[in-house]
C-alpha positions as CSV (number, residue, x, y, z in Angstrom):
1,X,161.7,-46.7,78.6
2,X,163.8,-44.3,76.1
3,X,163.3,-44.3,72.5
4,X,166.1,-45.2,70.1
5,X,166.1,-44.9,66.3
6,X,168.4,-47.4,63.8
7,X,168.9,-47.1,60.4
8,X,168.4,-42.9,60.0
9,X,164.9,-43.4,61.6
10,X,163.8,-46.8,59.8
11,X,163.4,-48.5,62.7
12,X,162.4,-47.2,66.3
13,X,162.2,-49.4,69.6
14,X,161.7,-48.9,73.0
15,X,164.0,-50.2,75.3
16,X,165.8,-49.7,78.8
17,X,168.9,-48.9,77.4
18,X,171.1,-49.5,74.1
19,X,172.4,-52.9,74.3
20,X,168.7,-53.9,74.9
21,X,167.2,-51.6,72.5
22,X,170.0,-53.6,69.7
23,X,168.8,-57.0,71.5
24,X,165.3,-56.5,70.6
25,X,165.3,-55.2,67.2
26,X,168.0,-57.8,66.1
27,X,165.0,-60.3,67.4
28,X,162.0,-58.7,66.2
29,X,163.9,-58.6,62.3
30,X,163.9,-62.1,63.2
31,X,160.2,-62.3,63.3
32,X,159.4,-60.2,60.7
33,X,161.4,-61.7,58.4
34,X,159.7,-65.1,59.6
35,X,156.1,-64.0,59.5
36,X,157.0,-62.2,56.1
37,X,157.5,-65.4,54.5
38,X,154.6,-67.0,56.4
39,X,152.3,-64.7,55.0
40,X,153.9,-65.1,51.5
41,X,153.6,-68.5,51.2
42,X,149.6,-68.0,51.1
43,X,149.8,-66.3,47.7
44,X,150.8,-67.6,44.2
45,X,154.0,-67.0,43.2
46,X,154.4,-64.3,40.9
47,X,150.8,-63.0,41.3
48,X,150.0,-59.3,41.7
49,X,148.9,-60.1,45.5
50,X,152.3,-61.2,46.3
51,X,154.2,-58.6,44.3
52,X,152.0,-55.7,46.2
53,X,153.1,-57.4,49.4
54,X,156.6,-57.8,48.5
55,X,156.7,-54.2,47.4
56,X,154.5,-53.0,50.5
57,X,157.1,-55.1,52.8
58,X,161.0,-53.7,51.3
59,X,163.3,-51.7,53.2
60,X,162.6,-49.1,50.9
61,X,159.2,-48.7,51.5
62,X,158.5,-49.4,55.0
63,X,159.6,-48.0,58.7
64,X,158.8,-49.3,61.4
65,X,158.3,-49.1,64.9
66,X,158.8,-51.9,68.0
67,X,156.7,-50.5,71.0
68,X,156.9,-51.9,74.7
69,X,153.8,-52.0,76.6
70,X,154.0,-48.6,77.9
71,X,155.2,-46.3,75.0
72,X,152.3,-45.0,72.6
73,X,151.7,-46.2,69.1
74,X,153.4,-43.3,67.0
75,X,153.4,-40.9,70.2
76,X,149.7,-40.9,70.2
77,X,148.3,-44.4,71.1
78,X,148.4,-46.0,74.5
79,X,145.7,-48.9,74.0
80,X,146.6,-50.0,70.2
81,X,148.3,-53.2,69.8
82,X,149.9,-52.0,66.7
83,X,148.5,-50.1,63.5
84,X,149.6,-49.4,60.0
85,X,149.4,-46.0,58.2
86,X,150.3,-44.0,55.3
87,X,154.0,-42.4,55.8
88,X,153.8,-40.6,52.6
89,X,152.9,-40.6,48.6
90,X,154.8,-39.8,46.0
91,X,153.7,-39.6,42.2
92,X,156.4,-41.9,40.8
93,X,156.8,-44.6,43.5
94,X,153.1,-44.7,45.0
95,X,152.6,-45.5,49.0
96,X,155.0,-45.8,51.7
97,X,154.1,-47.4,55.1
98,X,154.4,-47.1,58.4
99,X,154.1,-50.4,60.6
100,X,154.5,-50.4,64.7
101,X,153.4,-53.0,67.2
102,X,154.3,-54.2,70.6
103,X,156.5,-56.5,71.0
104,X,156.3,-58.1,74.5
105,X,154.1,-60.9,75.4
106,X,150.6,-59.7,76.1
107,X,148.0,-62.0,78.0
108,X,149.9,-65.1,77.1
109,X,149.9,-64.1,73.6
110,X,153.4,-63.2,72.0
111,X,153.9,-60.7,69.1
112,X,153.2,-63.3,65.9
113,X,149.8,-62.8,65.9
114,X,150.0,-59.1,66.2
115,X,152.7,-59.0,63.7
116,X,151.1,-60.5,61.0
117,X,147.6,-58.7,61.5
118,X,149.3,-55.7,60.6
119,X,151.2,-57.3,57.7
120,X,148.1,-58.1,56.7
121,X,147.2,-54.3,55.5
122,X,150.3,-54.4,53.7
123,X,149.2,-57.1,52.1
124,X,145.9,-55.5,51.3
125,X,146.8,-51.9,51.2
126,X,147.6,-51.0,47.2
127,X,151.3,-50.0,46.8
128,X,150.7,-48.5,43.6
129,X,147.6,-46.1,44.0
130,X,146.5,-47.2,39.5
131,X,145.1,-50.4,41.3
132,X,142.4,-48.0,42.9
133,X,139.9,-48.9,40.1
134,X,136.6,-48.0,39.3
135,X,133.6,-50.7,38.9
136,X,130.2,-49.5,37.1
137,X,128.1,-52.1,38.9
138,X,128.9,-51.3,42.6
139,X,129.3,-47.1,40.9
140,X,132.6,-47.9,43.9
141,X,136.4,-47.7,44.0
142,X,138.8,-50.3,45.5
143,X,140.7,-48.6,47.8
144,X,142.3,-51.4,50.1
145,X,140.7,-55.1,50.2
146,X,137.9,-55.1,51.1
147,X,137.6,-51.4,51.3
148,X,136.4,-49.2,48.6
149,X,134.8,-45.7,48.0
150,X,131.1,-45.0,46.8
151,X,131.7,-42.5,43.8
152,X,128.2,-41.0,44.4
153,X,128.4,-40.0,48.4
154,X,132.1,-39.7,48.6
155,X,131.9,-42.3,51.5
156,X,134.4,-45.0,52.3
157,X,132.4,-48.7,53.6
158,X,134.2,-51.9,54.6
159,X,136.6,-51.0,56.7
160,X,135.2,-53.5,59.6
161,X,134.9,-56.2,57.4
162,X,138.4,-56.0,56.2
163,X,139.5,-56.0,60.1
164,X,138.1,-59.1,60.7
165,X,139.5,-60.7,57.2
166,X,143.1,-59.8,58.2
167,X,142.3,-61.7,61.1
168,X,141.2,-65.0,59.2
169,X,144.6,-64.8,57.0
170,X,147.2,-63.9,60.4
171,X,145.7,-66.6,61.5
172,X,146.0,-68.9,58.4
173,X,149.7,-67.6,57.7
174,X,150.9,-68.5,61.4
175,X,149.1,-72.0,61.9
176,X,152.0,-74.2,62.3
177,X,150.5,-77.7,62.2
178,X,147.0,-76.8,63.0
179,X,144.7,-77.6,60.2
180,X,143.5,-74.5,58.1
181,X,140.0,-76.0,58.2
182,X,139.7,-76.0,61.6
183,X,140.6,-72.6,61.8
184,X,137.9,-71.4,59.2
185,X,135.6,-73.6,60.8
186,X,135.6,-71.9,64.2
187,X,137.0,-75.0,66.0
188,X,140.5,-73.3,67.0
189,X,141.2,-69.3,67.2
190,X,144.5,-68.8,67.2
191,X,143.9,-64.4,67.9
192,X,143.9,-62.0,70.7
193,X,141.2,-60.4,72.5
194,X,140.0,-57.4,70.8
195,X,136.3,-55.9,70.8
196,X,136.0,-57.1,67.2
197,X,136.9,-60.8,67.7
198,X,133.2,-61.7,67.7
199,X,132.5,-60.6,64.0
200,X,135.9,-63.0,62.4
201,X,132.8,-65.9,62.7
202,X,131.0,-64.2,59.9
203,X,133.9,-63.3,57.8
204,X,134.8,-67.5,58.4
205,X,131.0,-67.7,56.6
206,X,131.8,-65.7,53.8
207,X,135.0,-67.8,53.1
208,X,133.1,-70.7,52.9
209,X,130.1,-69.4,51.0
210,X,132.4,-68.5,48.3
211,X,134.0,-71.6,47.6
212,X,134.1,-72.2,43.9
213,X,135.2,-76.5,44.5
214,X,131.9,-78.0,43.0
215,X,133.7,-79.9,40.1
216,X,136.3,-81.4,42.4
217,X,136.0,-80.7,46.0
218,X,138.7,-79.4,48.4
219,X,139.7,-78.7,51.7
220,X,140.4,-75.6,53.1
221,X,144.4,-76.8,53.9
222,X,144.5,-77.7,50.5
223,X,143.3,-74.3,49.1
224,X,146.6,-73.2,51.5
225,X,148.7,-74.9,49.4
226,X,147.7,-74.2,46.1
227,X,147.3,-70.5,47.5
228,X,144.2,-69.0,48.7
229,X,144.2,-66.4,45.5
230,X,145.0,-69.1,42.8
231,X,142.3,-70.2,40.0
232,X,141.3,-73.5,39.2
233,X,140.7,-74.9,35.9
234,X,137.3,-76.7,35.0
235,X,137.6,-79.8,32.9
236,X,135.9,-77.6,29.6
237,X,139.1,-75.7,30.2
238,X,137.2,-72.6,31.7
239,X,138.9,-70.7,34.5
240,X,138.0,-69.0,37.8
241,X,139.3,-68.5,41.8
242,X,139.4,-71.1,44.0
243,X,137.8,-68.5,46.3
244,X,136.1,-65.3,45.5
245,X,136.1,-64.4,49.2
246,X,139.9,-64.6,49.3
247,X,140.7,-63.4,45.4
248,X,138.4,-60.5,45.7
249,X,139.9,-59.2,49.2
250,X,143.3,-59.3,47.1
251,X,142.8,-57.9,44.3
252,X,139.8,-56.2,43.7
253,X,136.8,-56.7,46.3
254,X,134.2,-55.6,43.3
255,X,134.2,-59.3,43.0
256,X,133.0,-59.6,46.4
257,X,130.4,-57.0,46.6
258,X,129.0,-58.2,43.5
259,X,129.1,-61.7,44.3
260,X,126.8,-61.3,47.4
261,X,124.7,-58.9,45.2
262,X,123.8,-61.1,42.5
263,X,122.3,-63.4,44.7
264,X,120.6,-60.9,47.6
265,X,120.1,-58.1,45.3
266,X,121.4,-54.8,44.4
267,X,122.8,-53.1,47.5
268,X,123.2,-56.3,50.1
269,X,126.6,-56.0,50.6
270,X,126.6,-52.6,51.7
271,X,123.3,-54.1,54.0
272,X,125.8,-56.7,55.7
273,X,128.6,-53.7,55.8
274,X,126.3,-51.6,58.2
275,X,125.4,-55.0,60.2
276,X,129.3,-54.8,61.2
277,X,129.3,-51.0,62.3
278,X,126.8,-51.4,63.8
279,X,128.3,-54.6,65.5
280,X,131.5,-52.5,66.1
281,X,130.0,-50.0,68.4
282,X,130.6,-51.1,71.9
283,X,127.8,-49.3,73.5
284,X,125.8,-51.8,72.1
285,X,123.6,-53.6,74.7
286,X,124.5,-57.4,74.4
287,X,120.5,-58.5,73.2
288,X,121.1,-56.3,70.4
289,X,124.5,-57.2,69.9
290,X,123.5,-60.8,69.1
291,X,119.9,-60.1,67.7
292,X,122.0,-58.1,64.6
293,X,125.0,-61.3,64.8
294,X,122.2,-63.9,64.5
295,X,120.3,-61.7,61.4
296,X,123.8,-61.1,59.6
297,X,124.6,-64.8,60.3
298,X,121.2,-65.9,58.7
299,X,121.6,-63.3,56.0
300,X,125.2,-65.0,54.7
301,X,123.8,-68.5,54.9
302,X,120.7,-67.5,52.5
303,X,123.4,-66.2,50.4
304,X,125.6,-69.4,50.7
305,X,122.6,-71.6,50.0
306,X,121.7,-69.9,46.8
307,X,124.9,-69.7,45.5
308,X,125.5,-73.2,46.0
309,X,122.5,-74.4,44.2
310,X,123.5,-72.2,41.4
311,X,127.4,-73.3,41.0
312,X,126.3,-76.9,41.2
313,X,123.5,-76.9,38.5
314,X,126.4,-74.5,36.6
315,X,128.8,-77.6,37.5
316,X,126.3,-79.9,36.0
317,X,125.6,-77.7,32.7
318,X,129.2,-77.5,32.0
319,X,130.4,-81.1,32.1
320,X,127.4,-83.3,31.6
321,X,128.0,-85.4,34.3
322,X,126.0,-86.4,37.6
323,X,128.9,-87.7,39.3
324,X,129.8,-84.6,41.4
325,X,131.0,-83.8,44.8
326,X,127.6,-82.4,45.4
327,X,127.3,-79.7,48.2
328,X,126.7,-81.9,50.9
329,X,130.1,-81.5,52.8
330,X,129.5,-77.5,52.0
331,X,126.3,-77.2,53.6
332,X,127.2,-79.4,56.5
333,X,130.2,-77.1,57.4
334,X,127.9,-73.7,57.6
335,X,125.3,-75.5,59.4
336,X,128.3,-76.4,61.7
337,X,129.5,-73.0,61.7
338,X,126.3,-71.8,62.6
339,X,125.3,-74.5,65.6
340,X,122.5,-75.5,63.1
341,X,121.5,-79.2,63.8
342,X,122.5,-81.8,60.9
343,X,120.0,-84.1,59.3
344,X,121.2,-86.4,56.8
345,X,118.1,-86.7,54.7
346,X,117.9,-83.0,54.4
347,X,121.1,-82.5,53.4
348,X,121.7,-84.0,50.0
349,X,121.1,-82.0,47.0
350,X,121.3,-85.2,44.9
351,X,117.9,-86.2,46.3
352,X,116.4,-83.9,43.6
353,X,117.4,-86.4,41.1
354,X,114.4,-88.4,42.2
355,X,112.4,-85.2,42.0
356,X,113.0,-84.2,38.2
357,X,110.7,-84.4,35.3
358,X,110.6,-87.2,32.9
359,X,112.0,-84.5,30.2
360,X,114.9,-83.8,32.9
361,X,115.7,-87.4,33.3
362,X,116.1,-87.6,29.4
363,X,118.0,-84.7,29.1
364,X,120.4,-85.8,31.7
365,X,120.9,-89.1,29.9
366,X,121.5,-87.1,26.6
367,X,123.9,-84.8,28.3
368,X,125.5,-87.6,29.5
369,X,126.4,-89.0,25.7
370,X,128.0,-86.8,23.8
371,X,127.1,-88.5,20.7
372,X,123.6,-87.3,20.5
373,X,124.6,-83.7,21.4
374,X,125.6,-83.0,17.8
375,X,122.4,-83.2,16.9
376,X,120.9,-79.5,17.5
377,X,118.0,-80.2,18.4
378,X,118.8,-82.5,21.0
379,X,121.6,-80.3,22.0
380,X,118.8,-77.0,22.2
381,X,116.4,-79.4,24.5
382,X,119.5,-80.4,26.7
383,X,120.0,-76.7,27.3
384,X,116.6,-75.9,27.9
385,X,116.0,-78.7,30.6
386,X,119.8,-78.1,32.4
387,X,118.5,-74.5,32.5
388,X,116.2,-75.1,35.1
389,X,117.5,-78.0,37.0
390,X,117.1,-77.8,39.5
391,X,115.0,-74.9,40.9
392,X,115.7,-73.0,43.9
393,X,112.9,-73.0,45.5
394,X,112.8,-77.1,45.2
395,X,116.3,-77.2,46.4
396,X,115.7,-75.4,49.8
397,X,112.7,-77.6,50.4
398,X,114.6,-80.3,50.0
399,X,117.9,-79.6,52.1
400,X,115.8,-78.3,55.2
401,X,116.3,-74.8,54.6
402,X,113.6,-72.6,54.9
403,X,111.5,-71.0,51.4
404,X,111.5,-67.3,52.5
405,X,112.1,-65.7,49.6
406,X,115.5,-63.8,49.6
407,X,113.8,-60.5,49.8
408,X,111.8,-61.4,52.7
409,X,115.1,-62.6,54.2
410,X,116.7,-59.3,53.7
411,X,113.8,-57.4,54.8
412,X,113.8,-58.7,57.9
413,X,117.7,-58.4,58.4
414,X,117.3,-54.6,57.4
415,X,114.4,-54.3,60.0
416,X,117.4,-55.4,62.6
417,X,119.4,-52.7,61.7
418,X,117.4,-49.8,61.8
419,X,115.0,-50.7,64.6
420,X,118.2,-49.3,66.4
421,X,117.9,-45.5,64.9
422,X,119.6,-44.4,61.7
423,X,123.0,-45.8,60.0
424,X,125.6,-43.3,62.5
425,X,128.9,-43.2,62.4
426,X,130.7,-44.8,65.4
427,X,132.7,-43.6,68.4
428,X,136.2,-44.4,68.3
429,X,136.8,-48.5,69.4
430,X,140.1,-50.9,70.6
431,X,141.0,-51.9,67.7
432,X,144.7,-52.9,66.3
433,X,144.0,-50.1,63.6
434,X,143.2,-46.8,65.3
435,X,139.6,-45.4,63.8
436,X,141.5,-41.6,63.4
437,X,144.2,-43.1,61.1
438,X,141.8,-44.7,58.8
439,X,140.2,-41.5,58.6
440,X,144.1,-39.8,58.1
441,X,144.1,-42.2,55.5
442,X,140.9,-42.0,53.4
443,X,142.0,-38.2,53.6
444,X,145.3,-38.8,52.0
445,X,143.7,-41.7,49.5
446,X,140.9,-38.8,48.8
447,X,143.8,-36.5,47.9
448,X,146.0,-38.8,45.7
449,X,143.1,-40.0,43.6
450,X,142.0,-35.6,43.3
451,X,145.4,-34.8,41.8
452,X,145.0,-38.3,39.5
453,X,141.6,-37.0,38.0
454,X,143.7,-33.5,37.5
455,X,146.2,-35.3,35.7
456,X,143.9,-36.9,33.5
């Protein structure tokens, strides 16, 4: 195969000969364009998701590179199925891309897939680096979805994860007619085989644990078409994402991190981010393998079960009304997930009802009539009953999950980890996104945000 370069090196493809070489990149710019707007139509419309995409995506920003089986990624790669880097950075303009992937059929798989798993880092990559904030609570950086840099140790964490959550939306933008909730829920996988695949399961039970639907529930295909980073307004008139799994991977994954902390405590997130490395290295023996899947599995599912109970006694606090979704339908779908058995008694969160306090049953009555609530001191003894309805600890009695305390959960998840030597850093893996780029990257990231602080 011969290399020929279009378009004063904007686009490169291997091919046989010229007429070939025109043939396939007239059909790739076909797909491209096609996946472009497949992968569009998942964000809102003049949101800052979409406009870093579209910015990520122009011809002014971004080269790229058709590969055949053969060629290497770049020169350099043989066994990539395509990767994104940084081509260069300038002060004004911010980040410029690089995009290649191979073209041909591979395993019965053709090039959509691959295509939009790397369209899925320009989605997430920043265009402008200004969007690389600082938060205080994580003391971390955003640096690209659902990557970001600790301030104290210099270190970058989340990389793996964010693999994995390209994979979820690829396979969301380019479902056709399948339902986007059988796709979250495990039942159809629409990506290749790489050494990852495994992990997209937990990333699928992060989704879901972050649903924010209590007031009025939805589907996952629904989500899809209002957009997966799109907010939803309560009936008070209060605002917040449909999804804080999705919303925080596009635009600032702080929201994620601290999310998972509030409810696991302070550092779980970065807990859950060694699980993956260490899930990533594929000298791991396979009991291992799935002795740290199962903990990290377990680990999300505490989370989800807390943070359910929360945002439906928050649901209940804000509009005064028993007549909710309930989390039912929520609960069933991780147990699902998970191969958990269902039983219906168990499930119900509403059963508490029967379970309250004489003071709780009055308050619910008052909170249901809005006419006594302007009386203050009805309205102060509403409050203070909604407060702690119902408890936590009740709650996972009462749907069959198990009273561990959360810290006992994550002990034990921790102890899985490091009974397997210290946190290491990982030999190089198949991925879609070479390990050594990343690194190129972080270098290059490390070096824009220096000569920011300098200009500062």
């Amino acid at each position: 195969m011969s290399k020929y370069n279009f378009g004063e090196g904007q686009f490169v493809v291997y091919a046989r000969n010229e007429q070939e070489a025109r043939k396939i990149i007239s059909q790739e710019l076909q797909r491209f364009d096609n996946i472009k707007e497949l992968m569009s139509n998942l964000l809102t419309q003049n949101g800052q998701a979409l406009e870093n995409f579209n910015t990520n995506t122009s011809e002014e920003r971004l080269n790229i590179q058709f590969n055949d089986l053969e060629s290497a990624i770049y020169d350099e790669d043989f066994i990539a199925k395509g990767e994104v880097r940084v081509r260069k950075t300038t002060k004004e303009n911010g980040f410029y891309y690089e995009l290649a992937y191979r073209y041909p059929e591979i395993d019965g798989h053709d090039a959509n897939f691959r295509l939009a798993h790397e369209m899925g880092h320009l989605m997430l990559n920043v265009a402008d680096p200004q969007r690389q904030v600082y938060d205080r609570e994580s003391n971390s950086r955003h640096v690209s979805g659902l990557i970001r840099r600790d301030e104290q140790t210099g270190q970058f964490y989340g990389e793996q994860i964010q693999e994995n959550a390209i994979n979820l939306i690829a396979q969301l933008a380019i479902r056709g007619n399948i339902s986007a909730d059988d796709i979250v829920s495990g039942k159809v996988d629409l990506s290749e085989y790489n050494s990852y695949k495994k992990c997209d399961d937990l990333v699928k039970l992060l989704a879901v644990s972050m649903r924010n639907d209590f007031e009025e529930e939805i589907t996952f295909e629904e989500l899809i078409e209002q957009k997966i980073d799109s907010m939803i307004t309560h009936k008070d008139g209060t605002q917040e994402s449909a999804n804080t799994f999705f919303y925080g991977i596009l635009n600032d994954s702080s929201l994620v991190e601290n999310e998972f902390d509030k409810y696991l405590g302070k550092g779980a997130w970065r807990d859950l981010n060694n699980a993956f490395e260490q899930l990533y290295d594929t000298n791991l023996s396979n009991d291992k393998f799935e002795l740290i899947f199962k903990n990290a599995q377990g680990l999300i599912q505490e989370f989800a079960n807390a943070r359910y109970q929360d945002k439906y006694r928050e649901t209940i606090s804000r509009n005064g009304n028993i007549d909710l979704p309930g989390i039912g339908n929520k609960l069933k779908m991780l147990k699902q997930m998970i191969g958990e058995p269902i039983v219906e008694s168990q499930i119900n969160l509403e059963q508490n009802i029967n379970k309250l306090s004489l003071k709780q049953k009055v308050a619910r009555f008052l909170q249901k009539n809005n006419l006594f609530l302007n009386l203050s001191f009805v309205e102060k003894f509403v409050h203070k009953q909604m407060d702690i309805l119902p408890e936590h600890t009740e709650t996972r009695e009462n749907v069959g999950i198990s009273v561990t305390p959360t810290n006992k959960k994550r002990e034990d998840f921790l102890n899985s980890l490091t009974n397997f030597g210290q946190y290491r850093d990982l030999p190089p893996i198949q991925r879609m996104s070479n390990p050594q780029k990343i690194e190129e990257m972080k270098r290059k990231m490390e070096q824009k945000q220096q000569t920011n602080d300098e200009c500062r």
